[in-house]
C-alpha positions in Angstrom: -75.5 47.5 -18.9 -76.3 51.5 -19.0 -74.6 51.8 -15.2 -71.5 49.9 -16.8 -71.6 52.6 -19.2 -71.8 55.3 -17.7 -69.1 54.2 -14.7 -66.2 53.3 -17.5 -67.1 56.4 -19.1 -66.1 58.7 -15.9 -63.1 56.3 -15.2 -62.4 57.0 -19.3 -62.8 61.0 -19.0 -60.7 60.8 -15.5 -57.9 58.9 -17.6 -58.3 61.6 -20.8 -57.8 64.1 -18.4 -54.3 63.6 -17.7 -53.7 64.5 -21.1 -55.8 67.3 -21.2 -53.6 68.8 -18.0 -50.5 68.3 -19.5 -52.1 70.2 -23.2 -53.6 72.7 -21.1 -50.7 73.4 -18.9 -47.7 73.4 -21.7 -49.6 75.5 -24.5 -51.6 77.6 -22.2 -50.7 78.1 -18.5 -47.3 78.2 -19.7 -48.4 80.0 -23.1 -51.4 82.4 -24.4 -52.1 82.8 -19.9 -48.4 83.3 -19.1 -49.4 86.1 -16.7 -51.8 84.4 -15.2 -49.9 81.4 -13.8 -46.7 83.1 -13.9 -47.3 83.9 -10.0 -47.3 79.8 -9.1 -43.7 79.3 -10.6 -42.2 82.6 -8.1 -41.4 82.6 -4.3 -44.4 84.3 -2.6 -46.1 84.5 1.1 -49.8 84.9 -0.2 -52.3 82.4 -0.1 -53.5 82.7 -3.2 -52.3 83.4 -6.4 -53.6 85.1 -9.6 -53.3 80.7 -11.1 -56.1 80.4 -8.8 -58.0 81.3 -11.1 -57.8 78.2 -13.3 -59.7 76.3 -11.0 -63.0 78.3 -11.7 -62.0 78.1 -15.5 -61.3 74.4 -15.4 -64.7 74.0 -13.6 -66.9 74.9 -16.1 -66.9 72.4 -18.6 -67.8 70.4 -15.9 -70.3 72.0 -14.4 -71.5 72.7 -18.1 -71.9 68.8 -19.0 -73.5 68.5 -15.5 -76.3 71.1 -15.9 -76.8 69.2 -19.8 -76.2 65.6 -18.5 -79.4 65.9 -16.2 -81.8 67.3 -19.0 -84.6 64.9 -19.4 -83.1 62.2 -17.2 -79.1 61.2 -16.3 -77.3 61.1 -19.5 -73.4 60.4 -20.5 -72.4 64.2 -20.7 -73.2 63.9 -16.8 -70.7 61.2 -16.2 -68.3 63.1 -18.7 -68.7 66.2 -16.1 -68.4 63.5 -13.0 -64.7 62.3 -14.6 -63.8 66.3 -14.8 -65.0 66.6 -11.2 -63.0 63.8 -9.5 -59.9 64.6 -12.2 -60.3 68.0 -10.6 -60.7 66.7 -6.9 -57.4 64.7 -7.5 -55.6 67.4 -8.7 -56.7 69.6 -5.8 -55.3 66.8 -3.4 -52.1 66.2 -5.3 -50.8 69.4 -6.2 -52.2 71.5 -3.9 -52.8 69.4 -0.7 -49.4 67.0 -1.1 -47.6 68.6 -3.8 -47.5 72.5 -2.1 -48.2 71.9 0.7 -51.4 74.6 1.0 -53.3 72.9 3.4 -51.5 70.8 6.0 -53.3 67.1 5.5 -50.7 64.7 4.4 -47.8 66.5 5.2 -45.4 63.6 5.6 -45.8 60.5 3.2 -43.2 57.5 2.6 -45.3 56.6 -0.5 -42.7 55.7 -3.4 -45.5 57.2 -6.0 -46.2 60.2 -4.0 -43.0 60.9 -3.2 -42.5 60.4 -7.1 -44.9 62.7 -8.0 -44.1 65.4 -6.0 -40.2 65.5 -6.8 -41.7 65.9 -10.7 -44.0 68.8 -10.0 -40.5 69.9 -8.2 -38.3 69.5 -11.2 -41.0 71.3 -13.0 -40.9 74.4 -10.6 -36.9 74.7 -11.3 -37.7 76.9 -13.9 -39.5 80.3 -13.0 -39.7 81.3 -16.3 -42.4 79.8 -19.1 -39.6 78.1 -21.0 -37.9 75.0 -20.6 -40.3 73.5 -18.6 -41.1 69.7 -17.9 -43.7 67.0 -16.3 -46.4 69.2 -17.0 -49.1 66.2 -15.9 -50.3 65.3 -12.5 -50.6 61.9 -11.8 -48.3 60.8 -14.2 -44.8 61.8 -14.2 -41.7 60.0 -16.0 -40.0 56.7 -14.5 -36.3 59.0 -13.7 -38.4 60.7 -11.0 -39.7 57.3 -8.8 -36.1 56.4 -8.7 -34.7 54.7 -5.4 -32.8 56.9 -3.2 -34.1 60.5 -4.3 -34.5 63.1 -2.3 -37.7 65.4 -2.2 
C-alpha cells in the first residue's frame, strides 16, 4: 500500500505543479522578479539569460524535500521532491528543448499537443513587456491554441 502512496503522491505534486508555474510565473516572473526574466521575453543571441536563474531557485524546494524525505528512512516529502524533479525535467524538455528551441533534440514534431503547446508559449511571448500577458502554464495551455490548421 505505502509504494501506492508514495507513487500517486509524485503523480499528485507533478499535477499541482502546473498550477504552481502558472502562480509563480504571472505574480512573480512577470511581477516582484520583472528584471530578472525580463531578458526571456526580448530578442537576444546569448545562450543564457539572467531567467536562467529560476532554474536553481525552483530547484531547491526540491532538493530541500529530498535531503528531508531520506531522514530516517524514504518518507513522502521525498516523493513530494521527486514530483518537483520530473515537473522540472518536463519543463526543461518543453520549453526549453521543443518550446525555444535551446538545444536541437526534437526540432521538427507533427504532434497536435506539441504543436499546441508551443504556439501558446508563442502567443505568450507576443508581449515583451510584463503586462498583458497569457498561457502562463506549461503543459497546459487553452483549447483556441490546439486548433486545426494553425500555424506555429
Amino acid at each position: 500500500m505505502l509504494p501506492m502512496i508514495f507513487a500517486l503522491t509524485t503523480f499528485v505534486t507533478f499535477i499541482i505543479m502546473e498550477g504552481v508555474t502558472w502562480c509563480t510565473h504571472r505574480f512573480i516572473m512577470h511581477g516582484l522578479l520583472w528584471n530578472l526574466h525580463e531578458d526571456h521575453h526580448q530578442p537576444h543571441d546569448n545562450f543564457f539569460e539572467k531567467n536562467d536563474i529560476f532554474f536553481i531557485i525552483f530547484s531547491i524546494p526540491s532538493i530541500l524535500l529530498f535531503y528531508f524525505g531520506v531522514d530516517g528512512g524514504l518518507n513522502i516529502l521525498f516523493f513530494i521532491g521527486l514530483g518537483i524533479l520530473l515537473y522540472g525535467i518536463a519543463y526543461f524538455l518543453v520549453h526549453d528543448v521543443l518550446i525555444h528551441r535551446r538545444f536541437k533534440w526534437f526540432d521538427k514534431t507533427s504532434n497536435p499537443y506539441l504543436k499546441g503547446l508551443r504556439k501558446g508559449h508563442k502567443m505568450h511571448h507576443k508581449h515583451l513587456g510584463k503586462e498583458h500577458g497569457e498561457c502562463f502554464g506549461m503543459l497546459y495551455v487553452p483549447l483556441k491554441y490546439f486548433k486545426a490548421h494553425q500555424t506555429v
